[in-house]
C-alpha positions in Angstrom: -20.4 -14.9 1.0 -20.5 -13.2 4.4 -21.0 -9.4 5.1 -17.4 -9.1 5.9 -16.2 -10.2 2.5 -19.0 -7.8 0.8 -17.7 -4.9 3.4 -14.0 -5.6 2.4 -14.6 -5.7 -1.2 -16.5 -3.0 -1.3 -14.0 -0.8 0.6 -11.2 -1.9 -1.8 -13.5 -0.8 -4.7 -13.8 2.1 -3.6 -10.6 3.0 -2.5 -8.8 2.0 -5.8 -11.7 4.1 -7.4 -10.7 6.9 -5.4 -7.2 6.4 -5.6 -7.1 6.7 -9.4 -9.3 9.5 -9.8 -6.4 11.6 -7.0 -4.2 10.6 -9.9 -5.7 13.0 -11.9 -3.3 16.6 -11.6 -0.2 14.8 -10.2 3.4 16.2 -11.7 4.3 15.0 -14.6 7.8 12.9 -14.0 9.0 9.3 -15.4 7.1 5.7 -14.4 9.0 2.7 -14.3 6.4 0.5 -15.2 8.0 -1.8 -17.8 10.8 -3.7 -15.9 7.7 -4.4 -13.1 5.2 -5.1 -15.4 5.5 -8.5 -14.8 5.4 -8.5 -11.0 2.4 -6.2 -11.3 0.1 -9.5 -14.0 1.5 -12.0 -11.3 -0.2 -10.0 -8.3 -3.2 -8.9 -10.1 -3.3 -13.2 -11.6 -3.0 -13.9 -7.7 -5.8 -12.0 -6.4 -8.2 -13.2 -9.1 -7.0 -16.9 -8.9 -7.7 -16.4 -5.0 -10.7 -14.8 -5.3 -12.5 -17.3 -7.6 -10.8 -19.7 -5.1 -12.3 -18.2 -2.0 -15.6 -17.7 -3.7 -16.2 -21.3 -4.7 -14.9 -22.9 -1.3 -16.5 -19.7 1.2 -15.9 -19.5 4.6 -14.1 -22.6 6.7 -14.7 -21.4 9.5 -16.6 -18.0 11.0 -14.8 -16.3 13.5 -16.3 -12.7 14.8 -13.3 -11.7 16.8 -11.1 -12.3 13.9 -13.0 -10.9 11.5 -13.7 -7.7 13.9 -9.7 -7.1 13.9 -9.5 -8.0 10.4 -11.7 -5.5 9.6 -10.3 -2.6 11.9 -6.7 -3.1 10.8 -8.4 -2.9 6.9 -9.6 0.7 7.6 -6.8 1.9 9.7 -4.4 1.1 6.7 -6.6 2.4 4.0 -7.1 5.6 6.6 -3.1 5.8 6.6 -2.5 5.4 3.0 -5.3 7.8 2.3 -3.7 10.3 4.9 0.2 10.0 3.7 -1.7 10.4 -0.1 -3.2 13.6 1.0 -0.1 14.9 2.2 2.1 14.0 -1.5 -0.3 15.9 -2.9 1.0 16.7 -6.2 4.0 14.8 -5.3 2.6 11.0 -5.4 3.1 8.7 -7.9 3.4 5.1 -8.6 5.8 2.8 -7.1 9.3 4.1 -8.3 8.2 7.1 -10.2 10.6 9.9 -10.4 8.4 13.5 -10.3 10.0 16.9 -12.2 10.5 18.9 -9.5 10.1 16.7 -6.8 9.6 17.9 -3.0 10.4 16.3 -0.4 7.5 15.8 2.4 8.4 15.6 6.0 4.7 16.3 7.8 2.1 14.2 8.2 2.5 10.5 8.9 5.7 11.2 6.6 7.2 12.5 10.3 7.2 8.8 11.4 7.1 6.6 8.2 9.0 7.3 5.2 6.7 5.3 3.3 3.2 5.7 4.9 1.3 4.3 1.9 3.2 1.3 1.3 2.3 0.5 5.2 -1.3 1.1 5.1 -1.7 -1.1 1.9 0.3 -3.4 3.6 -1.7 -3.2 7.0 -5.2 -3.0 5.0 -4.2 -6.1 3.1 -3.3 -8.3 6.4 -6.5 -7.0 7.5 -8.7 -8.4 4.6 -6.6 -11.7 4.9 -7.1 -12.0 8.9 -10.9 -11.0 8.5 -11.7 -13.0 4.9 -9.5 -15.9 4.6 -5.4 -16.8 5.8 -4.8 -17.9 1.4 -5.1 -14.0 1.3 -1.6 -13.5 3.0 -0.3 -14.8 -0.3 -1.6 -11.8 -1.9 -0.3 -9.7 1.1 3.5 -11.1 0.9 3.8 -11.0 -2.8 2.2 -7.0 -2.6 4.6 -6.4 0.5 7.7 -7.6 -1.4 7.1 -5.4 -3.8 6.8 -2.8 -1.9 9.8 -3.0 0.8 11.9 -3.2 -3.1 10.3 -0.2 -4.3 10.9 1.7 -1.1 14.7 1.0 -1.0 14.9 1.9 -4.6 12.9 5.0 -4.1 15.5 5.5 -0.9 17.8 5.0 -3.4 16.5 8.1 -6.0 15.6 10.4 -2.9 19.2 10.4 -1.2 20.2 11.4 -4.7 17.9 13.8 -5.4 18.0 15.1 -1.5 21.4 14.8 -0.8 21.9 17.4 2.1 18.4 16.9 3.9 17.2 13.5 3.2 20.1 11.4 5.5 18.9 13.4 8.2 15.2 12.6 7.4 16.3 9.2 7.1 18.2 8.6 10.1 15.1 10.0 12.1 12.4 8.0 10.7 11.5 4.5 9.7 11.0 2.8 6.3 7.6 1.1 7.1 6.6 0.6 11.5 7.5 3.3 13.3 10.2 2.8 15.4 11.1 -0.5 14.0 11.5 -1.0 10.6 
């Protein structure tokens, strides 16, 4: 194993940590975790499988640019999710989670993103696969998937929810890359 795969694991650890513990005082609301439960064992199954994979094979090849930019685009999009997190507040919740009382948030990265989090796992998840190993991007398009769904269904649940200020939120912002997507 190389310092970069220590650095990366390490940083997910800790972030996930982290992440779990901010779960702690969130409003209470509904989950939709069983008709994703399945999605959720295939992704987790994937990044073991590729894991055990990646630590029996190691490194092919040991590139320090690549794993430089690998490693900067892993902390800018745990920075981002971390940021749009700290901005929910009280408000966050898991993918497609309805909150009682819900608020819609407009500051932060949420001025340019509508769904900052899902970008920064996204990004921090390219970044462990440029820096660590290209099988990773497996990991990253079944995650991303996931995501892009759960942000049109939450679109979906906040138009209804928001109905006379989220189209105007909408139709200045972007779902995922600022001023692209």
């Amino acid at each position: 194993m190389h310092a970069i795969d220590i650095a990366i694991g390490v940083g997910w650890l800790v972030f996930w940590v982290g992440w779990l513990v901010a779960a702690v005082g969130v409003k209470s609301g509904r989950a939709q975790w069983r008709p994703y439960a399945g999605s959720r064992v295939v992704v987790i199954a994937a990044i073991i499988l590729l894991a055990r994979v990646h630590a029996f094979r190691g490194h092919d090849t040991h590139d320090a640019w690549l794993e430089g930019i690998g490693l900067a685009a892993f902390v800018l999009g745990l920075a981002l999710a971390v940021w749009a997190r700290v901005y929910l507040g009280r408000n966050w919740g898991t993918p497609m989670s309805q909150k009682d009382s819900p608020e819609l948030v407009t500051t932060g990265p949420y001025r340019w993103i509508r769904n900052p989090i899902y970008s920064g796992l996204i990004l921090a998840g390219i970044g462990s696969a440029v820096a660590i190993s290209p099988e990773w991007f497996v990991v990253v398009v079944v995650v991303g998937g996931f995501f892009v769904y759960s942000a049109f269904k939450e679109q979906e649940y906040m138009s209804a929810q928001f109905p006379h200020t989220y189209p105007a939120y909408r139709n200045s912002t972007k779902m995922l890359i600022p001023y692209v997507f």
